[in-house]
PDB file with one MODEL, atoms N, CA, C and O in Angstrom:
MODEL        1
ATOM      1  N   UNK A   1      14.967  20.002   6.588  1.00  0.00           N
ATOM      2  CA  UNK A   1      14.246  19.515   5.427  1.00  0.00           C
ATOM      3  C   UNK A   1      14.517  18.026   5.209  1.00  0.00           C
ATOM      4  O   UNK A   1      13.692  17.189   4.843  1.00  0.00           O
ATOM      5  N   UNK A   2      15.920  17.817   5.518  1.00  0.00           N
ATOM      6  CA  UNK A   2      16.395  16.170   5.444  1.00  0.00           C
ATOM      7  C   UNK A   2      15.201  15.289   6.039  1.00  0.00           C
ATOM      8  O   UNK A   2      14.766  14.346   5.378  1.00  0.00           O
ATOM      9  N   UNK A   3      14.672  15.608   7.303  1.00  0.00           N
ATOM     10  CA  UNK A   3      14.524  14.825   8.247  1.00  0.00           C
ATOM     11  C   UNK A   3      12.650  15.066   8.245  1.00  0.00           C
ATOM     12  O   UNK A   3      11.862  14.666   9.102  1.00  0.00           O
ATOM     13  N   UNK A   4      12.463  15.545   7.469  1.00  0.00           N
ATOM     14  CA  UNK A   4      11.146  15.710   6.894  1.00  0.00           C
ATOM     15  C   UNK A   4      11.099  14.779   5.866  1.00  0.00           C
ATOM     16  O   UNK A   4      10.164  14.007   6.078  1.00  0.00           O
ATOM     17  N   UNK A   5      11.786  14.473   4.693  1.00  0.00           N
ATOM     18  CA  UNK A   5      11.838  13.397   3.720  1.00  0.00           C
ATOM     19  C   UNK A   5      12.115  12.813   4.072  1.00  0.00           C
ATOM     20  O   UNK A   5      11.968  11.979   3.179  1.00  0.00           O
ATOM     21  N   UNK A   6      12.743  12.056   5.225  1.00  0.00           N
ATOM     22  CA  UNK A   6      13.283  10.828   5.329  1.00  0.00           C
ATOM     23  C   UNK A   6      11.598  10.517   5.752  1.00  0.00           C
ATOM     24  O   UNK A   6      10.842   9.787   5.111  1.00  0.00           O
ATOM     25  N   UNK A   7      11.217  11.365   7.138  1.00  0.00           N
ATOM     26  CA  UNK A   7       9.877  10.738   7.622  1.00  0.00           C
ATOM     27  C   UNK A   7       8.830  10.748   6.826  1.00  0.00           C
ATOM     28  O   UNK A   7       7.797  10.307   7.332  1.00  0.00           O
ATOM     29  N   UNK A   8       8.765  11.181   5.536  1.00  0.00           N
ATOM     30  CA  UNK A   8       7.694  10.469   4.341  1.00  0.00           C
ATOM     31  C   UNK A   8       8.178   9.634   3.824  1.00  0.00           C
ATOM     32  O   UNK A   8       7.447   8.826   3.250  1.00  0.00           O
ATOM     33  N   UNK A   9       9.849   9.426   3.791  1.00  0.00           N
ATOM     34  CA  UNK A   9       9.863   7.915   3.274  1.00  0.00           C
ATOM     35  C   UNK A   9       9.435   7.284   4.310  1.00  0.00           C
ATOM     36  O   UNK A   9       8.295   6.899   4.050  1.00  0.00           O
ATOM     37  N   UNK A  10       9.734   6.980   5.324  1.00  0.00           N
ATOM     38  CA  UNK A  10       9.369   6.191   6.721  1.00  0.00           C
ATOM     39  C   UNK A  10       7.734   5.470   6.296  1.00  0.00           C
ATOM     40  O   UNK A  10       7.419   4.318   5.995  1.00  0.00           O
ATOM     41  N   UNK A  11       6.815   6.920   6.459  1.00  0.00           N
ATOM     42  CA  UNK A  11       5.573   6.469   5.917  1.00  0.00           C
ATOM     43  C   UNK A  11       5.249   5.797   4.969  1.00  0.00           C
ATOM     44  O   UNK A  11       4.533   4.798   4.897  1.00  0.00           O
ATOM     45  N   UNK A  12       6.025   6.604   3.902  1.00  0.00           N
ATOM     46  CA  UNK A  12       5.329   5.423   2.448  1.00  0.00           C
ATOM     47  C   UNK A  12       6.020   3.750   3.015  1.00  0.00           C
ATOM     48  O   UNK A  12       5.333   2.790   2.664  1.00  0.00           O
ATOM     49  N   UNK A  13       6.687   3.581   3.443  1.00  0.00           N
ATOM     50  CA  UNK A  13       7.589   2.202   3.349  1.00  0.00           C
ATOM     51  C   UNK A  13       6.217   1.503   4.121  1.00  0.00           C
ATOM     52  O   UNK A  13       5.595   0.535   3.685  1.00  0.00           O
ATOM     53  N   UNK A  14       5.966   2.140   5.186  1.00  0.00           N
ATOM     54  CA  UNK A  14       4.901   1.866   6.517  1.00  0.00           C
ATOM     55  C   UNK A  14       3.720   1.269   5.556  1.00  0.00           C
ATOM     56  O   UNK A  14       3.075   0.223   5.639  1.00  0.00           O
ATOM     57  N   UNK A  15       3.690   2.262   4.681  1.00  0.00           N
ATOM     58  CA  UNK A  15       2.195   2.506   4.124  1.00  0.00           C
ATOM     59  C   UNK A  15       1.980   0.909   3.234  1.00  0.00           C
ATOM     60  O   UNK A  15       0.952   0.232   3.245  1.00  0.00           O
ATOM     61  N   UNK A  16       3.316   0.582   2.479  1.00  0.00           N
ATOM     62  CA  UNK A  16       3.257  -0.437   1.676  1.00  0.00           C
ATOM     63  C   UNK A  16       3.328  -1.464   2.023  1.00  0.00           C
ATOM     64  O   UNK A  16       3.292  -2.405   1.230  1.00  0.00           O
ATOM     65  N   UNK A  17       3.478  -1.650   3.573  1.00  0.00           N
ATOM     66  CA  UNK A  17       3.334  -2.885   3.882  1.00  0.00           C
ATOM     67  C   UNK A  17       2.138  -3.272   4.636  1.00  0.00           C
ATOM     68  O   UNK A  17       2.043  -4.184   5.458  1.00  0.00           O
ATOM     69  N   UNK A  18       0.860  -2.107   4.074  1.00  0.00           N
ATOM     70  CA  UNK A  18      -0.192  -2.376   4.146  1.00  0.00           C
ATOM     71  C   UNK A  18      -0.641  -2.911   5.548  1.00  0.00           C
ATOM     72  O   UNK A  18      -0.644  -2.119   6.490  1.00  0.00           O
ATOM     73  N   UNK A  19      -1.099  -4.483   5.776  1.00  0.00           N
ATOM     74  CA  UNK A  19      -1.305  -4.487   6.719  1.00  0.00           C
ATOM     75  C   UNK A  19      -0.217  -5.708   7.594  1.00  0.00           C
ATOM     76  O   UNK A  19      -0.653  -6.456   8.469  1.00  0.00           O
ATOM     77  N   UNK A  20       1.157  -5.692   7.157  1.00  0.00           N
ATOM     78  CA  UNK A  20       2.331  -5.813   7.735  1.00  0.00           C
ATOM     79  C   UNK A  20       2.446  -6.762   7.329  1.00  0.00           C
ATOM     80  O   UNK A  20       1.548  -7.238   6.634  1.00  0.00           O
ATOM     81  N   UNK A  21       4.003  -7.684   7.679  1.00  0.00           N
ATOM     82  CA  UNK A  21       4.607  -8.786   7.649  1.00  0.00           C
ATOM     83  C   UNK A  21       3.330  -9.914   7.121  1.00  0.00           C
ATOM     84  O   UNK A  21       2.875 -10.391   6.081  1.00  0.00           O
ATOM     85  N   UNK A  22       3.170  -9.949   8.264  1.00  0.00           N
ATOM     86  CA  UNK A  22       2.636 -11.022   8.679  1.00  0.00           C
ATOM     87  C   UNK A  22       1.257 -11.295   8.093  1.00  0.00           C
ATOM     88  O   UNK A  22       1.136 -12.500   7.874  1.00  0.00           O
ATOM     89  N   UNK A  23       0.244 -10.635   7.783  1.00  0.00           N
ATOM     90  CA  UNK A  23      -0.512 -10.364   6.434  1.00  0.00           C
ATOM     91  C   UNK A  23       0.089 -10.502   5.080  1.00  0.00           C
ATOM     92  O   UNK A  23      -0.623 -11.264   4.427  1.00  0.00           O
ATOM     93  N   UNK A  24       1.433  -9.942   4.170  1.00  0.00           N
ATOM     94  CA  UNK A  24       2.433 -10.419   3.458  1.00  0.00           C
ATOM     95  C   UNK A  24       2.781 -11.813   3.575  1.00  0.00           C
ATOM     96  O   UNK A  24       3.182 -12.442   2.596  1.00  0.00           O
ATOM     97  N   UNK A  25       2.633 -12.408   4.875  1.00  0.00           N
ATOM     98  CA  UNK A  25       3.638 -13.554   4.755  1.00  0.00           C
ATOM     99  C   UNK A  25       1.789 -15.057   4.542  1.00  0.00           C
ATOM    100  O   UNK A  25       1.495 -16.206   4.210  1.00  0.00           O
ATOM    101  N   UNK A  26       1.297 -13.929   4.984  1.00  0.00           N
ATOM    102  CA  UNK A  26      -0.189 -15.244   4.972  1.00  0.00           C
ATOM    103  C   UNK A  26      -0.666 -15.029   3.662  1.00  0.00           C
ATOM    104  O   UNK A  26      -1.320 -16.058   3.496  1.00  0.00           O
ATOM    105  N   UNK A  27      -0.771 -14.398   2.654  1.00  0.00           N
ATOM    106  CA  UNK A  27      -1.108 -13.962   1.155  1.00  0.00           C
ATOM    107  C   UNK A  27      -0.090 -15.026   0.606  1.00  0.00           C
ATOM    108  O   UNK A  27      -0.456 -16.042   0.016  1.00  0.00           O
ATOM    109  N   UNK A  28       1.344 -14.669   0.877  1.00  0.00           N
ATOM    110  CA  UNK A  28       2.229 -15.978   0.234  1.00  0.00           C
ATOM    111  C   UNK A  28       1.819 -17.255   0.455  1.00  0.00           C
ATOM    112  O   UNK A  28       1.616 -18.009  -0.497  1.00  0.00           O
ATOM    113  N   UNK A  29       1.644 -17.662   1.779  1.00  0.00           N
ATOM    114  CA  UNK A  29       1.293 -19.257   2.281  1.00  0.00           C
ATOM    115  C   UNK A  29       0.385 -19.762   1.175  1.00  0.00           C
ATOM    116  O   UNK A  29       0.508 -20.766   0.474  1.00  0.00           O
ATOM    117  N   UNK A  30      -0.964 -18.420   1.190  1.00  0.00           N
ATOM    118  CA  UNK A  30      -1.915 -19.398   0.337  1.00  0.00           C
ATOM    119  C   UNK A  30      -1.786 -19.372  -1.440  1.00  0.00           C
ATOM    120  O   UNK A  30      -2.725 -19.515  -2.223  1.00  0.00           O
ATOM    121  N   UNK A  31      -0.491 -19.170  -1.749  1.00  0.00           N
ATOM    122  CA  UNK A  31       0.158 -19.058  -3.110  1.00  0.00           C
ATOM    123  C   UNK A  31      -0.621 -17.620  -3.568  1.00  0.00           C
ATOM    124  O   UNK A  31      -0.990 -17.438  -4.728  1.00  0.00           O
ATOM    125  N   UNK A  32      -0.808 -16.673  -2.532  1.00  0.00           N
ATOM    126  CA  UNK A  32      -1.440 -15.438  -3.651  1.00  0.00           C
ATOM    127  C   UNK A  32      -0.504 -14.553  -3.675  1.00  0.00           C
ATOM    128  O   UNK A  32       0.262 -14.742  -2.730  1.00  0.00           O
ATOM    129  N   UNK A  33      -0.212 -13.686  -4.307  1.00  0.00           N
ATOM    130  CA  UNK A  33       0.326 -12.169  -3.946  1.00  0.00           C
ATOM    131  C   UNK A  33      -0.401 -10.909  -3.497  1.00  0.00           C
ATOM    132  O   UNK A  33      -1.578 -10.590  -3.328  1.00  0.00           O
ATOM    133  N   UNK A  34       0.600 -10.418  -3.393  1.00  0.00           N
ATOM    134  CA  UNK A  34      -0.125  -8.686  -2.455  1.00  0.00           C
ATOM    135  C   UNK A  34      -0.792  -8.142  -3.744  1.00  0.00           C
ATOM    136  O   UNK A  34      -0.613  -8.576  -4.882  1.00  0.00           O
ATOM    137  N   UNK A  35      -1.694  -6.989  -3.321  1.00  0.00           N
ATOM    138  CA  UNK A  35      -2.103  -6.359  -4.570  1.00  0.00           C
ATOM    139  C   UNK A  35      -0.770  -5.488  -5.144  1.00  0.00           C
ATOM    140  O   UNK A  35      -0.593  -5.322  -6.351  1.00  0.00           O
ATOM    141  N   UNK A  36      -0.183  -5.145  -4.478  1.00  0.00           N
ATOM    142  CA  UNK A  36       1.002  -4.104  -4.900  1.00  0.00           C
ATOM    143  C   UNK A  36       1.822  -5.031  -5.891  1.00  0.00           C
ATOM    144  O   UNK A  36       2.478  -4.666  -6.867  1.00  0.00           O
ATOM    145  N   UNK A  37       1.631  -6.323  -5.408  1.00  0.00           N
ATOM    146  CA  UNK A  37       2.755  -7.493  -6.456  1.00  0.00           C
ATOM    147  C   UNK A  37       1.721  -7.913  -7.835  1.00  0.00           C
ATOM    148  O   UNK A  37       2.171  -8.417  -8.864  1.00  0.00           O
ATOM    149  N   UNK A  38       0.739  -7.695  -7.683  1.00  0.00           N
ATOM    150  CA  UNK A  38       0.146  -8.234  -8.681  1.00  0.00           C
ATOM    151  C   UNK A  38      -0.372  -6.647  -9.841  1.00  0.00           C
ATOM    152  O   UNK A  38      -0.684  -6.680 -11.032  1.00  0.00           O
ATOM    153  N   UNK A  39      -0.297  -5.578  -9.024  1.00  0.00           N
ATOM    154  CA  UNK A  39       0.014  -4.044  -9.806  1.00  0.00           C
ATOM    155  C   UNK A  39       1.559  -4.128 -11.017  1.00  0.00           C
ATOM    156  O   UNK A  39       1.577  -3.924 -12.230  1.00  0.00           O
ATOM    157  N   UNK A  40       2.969  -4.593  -9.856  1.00  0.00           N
ATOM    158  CA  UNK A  40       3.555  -4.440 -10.394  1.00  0.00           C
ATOM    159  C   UNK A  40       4.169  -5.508 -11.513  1.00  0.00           C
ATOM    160  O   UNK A  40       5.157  -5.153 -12.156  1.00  0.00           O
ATOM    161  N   UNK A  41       3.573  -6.834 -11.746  1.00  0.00           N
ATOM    162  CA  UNK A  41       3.406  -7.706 -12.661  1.00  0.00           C
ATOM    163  C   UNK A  41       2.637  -7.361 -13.805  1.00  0.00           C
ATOM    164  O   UNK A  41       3.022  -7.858 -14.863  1.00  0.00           O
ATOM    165  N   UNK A  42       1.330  -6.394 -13.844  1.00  0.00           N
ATOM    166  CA  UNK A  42       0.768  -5.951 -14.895  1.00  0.00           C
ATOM    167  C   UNK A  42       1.320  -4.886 -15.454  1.00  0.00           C
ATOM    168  O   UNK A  42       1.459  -4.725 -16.666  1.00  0.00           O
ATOM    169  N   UNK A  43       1.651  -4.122 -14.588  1.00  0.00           N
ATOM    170  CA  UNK A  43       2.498  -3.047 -15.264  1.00  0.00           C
ATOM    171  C   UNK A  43       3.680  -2.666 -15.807  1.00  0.00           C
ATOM    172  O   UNK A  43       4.631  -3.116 -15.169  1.00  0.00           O
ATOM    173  N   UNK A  44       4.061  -1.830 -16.996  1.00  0.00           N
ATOM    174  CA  UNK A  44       5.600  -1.321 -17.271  1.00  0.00           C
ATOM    175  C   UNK A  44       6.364  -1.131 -15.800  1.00  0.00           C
ATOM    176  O   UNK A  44       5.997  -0.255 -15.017  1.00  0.00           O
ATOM    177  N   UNK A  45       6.945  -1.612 -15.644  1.00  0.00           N
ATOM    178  CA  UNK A  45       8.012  -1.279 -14.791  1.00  0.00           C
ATOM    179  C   UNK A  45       8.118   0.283 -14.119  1.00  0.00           C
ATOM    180  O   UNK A  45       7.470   1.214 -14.597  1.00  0.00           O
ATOM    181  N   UNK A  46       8.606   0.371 -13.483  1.00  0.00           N
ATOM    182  CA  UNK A  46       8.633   2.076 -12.413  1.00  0.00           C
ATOM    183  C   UNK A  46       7.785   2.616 -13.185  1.00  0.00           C
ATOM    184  O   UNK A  46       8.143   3.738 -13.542  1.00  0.00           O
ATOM    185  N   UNK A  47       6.136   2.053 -13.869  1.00  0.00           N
ATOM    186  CA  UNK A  47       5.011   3.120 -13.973  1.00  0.00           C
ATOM    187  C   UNK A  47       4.219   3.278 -13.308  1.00  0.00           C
ATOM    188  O   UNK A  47       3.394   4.106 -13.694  1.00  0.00           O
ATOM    189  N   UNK A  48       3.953   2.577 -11.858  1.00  0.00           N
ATOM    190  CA  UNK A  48       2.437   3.085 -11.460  1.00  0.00           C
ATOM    191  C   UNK A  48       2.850   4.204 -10.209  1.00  0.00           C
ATOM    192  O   UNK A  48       3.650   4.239  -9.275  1.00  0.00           O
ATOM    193  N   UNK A  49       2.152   4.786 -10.596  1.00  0.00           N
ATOM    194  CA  UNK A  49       2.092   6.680  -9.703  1.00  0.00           C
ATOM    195  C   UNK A  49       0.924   6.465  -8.491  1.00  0.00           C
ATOM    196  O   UNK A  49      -0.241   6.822  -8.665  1.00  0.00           O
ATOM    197  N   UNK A  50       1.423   5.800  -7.179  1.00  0.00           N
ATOM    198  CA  UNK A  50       0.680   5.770  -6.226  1.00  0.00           C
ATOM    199  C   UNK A  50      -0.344   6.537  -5.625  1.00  0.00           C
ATOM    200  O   UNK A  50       0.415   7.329  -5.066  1.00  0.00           O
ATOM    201  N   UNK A  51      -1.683   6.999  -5.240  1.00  0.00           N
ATOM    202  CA  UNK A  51      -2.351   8.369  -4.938  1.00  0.00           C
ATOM    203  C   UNK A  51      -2.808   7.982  -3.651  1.00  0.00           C
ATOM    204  O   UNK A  51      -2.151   6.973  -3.395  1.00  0.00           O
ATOM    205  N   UNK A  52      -3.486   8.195  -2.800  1.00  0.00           N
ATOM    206  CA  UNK A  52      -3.760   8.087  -1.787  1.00  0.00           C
ATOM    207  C   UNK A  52      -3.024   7.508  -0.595  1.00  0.00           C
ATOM    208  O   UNK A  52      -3.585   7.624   0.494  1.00  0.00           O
ATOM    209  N   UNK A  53      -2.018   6.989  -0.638  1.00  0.00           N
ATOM    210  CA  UNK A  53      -1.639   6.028  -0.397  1.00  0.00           C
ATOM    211  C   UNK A  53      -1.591   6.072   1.575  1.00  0.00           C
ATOM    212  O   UNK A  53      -1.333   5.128   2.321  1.00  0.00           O
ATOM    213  N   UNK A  54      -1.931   7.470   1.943  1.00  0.00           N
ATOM    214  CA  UNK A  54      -2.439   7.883   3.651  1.00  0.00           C
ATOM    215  C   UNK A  54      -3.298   8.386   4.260  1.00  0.00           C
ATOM    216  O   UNK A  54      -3.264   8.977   5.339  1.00  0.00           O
ATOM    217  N   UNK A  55      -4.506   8.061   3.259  1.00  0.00           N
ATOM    218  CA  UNK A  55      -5.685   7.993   3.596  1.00  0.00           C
ATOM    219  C   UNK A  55      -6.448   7.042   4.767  1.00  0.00           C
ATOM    220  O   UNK A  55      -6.791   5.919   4.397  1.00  0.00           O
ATOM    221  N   UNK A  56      -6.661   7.342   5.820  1.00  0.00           N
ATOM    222  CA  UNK A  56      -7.319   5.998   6.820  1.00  0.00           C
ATOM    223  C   UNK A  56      -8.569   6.328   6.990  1.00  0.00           C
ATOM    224  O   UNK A  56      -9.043   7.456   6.855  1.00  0.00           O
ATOM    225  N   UNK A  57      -9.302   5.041   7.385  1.00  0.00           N
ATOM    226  CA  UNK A  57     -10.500   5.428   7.752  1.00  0.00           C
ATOM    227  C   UNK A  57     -11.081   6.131   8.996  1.00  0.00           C
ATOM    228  O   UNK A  57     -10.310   6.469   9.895  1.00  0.00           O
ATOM    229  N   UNK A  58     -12.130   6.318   9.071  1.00  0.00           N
ATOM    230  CA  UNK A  58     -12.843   7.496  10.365  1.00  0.00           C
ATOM    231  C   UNK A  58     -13.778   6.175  11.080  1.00  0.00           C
ATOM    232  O   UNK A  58     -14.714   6.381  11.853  1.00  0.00           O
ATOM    233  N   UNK A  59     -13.442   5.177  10.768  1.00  0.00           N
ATOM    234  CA  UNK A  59     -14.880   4.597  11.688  1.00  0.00           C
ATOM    235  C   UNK A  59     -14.436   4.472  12.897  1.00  0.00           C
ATOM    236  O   UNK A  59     -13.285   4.394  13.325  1.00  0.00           O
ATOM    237  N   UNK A  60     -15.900   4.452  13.646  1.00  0.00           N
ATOM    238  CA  UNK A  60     -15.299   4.029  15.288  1.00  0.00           C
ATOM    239  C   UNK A  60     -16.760   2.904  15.776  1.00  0.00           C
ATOM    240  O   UNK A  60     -17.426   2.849  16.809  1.00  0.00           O
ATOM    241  N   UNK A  61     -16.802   2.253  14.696  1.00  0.00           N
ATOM    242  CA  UNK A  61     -18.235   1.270  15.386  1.00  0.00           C
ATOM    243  C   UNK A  61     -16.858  -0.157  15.210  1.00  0.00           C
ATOM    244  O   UNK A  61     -15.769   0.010  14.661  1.00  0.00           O
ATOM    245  N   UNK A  62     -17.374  -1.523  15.877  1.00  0.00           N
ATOM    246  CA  UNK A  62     -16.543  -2.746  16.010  1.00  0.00           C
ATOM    247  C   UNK A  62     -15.256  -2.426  16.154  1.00  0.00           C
ATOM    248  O   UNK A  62     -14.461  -2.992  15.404  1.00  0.00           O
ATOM    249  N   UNK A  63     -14.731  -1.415  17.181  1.00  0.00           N
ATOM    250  CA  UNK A  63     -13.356  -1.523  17.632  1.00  0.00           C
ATOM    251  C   UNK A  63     -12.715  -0.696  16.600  1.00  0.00           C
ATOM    252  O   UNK A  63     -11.561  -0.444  16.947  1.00  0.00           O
ATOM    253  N   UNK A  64     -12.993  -0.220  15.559  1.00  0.00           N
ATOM    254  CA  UNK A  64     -11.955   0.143  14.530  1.00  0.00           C
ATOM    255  C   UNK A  64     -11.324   1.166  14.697  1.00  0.00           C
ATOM    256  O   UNK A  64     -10.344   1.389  13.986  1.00  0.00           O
ATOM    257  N   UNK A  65     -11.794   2.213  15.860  1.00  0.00           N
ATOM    258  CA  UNK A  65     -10.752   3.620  16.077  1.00  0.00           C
ATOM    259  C   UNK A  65      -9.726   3.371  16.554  1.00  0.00           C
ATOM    260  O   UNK A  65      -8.836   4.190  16.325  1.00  0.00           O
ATOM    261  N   UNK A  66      -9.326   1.986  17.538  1.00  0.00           N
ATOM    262  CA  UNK A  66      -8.363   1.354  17.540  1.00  0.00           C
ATOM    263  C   UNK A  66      -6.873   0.734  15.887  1.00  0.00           C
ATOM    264  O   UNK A  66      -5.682   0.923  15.638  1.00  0.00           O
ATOM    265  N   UNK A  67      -7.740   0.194  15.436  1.00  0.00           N
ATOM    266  CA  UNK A  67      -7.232  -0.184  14.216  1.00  0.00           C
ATOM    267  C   UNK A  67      -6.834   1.303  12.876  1.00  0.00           C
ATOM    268  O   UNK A  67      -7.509   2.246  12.464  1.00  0.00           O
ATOM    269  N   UNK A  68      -5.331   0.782  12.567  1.00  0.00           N
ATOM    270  CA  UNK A  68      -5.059   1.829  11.564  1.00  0.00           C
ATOM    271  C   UNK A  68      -4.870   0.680  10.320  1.00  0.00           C
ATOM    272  O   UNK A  68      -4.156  -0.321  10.384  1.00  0.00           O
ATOM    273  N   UNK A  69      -5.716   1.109   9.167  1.00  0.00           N
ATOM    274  CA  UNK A  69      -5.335   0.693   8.007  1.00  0.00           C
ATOM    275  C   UNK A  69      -4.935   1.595   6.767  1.00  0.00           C
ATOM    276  O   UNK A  69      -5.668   2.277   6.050  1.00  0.00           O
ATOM    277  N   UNK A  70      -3.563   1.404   6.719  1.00  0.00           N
ATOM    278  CA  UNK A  70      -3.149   2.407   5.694  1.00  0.00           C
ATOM    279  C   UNK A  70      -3.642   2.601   4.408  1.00  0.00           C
ATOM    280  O   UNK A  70      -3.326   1.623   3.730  1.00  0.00           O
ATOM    281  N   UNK A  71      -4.170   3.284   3.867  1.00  0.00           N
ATOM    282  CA  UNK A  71      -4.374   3.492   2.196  1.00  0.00           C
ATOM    283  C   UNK A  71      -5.909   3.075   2.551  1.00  0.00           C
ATOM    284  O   UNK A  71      -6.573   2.805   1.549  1.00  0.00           O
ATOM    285  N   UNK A  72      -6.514   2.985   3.653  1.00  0.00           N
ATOM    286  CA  UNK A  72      -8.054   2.038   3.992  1.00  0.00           C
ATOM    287  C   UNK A  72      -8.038   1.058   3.356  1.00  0.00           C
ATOM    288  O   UNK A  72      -9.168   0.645   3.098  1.00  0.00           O
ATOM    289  N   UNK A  73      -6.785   0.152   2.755  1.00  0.00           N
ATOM    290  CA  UNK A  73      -6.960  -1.362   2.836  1.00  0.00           C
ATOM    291  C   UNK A  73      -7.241  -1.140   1.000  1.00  0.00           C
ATOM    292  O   UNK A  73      -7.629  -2.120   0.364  1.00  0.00           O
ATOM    293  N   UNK A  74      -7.035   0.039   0.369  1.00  0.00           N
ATOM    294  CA  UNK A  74      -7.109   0.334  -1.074  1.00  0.00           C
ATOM    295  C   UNK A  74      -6.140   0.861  -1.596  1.00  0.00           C
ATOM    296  O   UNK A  74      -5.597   1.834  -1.073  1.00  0.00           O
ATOM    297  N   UNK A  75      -5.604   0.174  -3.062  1.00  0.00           N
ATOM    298  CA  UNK A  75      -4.142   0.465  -3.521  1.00  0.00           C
ATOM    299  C   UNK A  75      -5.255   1.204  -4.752  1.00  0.00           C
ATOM    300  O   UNK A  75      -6.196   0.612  -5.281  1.00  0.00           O
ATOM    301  N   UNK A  76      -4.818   2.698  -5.018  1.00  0.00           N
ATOM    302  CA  UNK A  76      -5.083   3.144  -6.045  1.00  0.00           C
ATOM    303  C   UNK A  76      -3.885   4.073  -6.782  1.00  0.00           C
ATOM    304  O   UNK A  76      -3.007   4.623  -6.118  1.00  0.00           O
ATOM    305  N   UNK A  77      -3.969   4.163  -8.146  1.00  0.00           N
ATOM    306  CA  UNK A  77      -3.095   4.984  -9.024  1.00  0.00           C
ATOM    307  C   UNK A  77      -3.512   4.714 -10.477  1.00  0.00           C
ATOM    308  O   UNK A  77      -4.561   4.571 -11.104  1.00  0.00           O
ATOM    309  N   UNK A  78      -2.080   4.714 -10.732  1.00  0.00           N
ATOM    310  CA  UNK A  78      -2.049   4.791 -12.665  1.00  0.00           C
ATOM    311  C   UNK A  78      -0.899   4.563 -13.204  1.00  0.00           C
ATOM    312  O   UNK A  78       0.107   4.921 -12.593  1.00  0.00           O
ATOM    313  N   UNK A  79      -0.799   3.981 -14.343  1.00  0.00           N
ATOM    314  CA  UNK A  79       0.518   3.301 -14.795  1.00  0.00           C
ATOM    315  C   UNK A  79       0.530   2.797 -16.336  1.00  0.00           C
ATOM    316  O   UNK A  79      -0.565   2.847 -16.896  1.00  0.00           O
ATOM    317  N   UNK A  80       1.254   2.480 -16.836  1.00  0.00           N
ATOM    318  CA  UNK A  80       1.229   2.124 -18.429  1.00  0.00           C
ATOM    319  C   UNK A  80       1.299   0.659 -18.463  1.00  0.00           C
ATOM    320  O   UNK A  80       2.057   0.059 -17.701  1.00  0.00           O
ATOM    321  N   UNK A  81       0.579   0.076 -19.275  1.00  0.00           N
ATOM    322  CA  UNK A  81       0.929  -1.001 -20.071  1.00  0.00           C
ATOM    323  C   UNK A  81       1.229  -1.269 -21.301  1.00  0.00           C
ATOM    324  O   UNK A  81       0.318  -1.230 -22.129  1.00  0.00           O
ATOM    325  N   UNK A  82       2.495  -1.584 -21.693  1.00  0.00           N
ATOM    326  CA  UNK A  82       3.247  -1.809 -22.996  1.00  0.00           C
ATOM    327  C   UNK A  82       3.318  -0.375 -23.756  1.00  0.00           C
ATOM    328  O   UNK A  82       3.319  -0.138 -24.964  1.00  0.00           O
ATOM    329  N   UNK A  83       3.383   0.618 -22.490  1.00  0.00           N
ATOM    330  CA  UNK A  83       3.677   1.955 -22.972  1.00  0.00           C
ATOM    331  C   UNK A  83       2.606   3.412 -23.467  1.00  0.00           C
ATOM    332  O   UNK A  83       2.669   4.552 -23.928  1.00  0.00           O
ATOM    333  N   UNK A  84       1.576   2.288 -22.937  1.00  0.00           N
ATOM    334  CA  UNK A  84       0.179   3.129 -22.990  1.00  0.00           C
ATOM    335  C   UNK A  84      -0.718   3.726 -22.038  1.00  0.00           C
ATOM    336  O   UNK A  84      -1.727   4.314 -22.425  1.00  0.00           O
TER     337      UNK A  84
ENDMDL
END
């Protein structure tokens, strides 16, 4: 059972770094943040309840059955602001 939770943490960690480093590190260059950083700036603190978050897409036209994008490149959930 251990080694079953560890490998959904594995995933979610995978999952949040969206589309990796290096996508993270080019969002910073141009002074923006990730959507996940700009979720957790609007929100109460440890409130937003992630949903989909391993959902990928099915296409296979322009190369994309090659390509995995986690969450299909969409951060969705729910969360409080100022407790609401």
């Amino acid at each position: 059972m251990k080694h079953i939770l560890e490998a959904l943490d594995d995933r979610r960690a995978a999952a949040k770094l969206g589309g990796g480093e290096k996508r993270i590190d080019a969002q910073h260059a141009r002074g923006r943040l990730t959507a996940r950083e700009r979720i957790d700036l609007l929100l109460d603190k440890h409130s937003f309840e992630e949903m989909d978050m391993f959902v990928q897409h099915r296409s296979t036209e322009f190369g994309m059955e090659k390509t995995k994008i986690p969450g299909d490149g969409v951060v969705t959930g729910w969360g409080t602001v100022n407790g609401r």
